[in-house]
C-alpha positions, 0 to 999 in steps of 0.5 A: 459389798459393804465389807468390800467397800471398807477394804478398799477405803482402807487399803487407799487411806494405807496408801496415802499414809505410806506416801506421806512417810519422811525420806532421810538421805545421807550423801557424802560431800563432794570434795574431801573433808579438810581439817586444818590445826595448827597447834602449839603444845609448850610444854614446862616440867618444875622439879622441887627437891627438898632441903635434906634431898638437895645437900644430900646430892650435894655432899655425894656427887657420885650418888648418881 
């Protein structure tokens, strides 16, 4: 009777422990997810040519 008693105490303690667990729920919003970007890319390119490199295109023209 005892033994039975400790089973059902436990069984409701199980119980109460389960009811009590966190619920995570994810929903997806409604309306659409809008993302907006306005972005300008600006873009610079230096090109440095030494000294021998730049008379050498200059005295050969047909070089390239």
């Amino acid at each position: 009777m005892m033994n039975m008693r400790h089973v059902m105490i436990g069984l409701v303690a199980i119980s109460f422990c389960a009811a009590c667990q966190p619920k995570v729920q994810i929903v997806a919003p409604k309306d659409p997810i809008r993302i907006e970007l306005n972005v300008k890319i600006d873009q610079e390119v230096s090109v440095r040519l030494d000294k021998d490199v730049e008379d050498l295109i200059n005295n050969n023209p047909d070089l390239f």
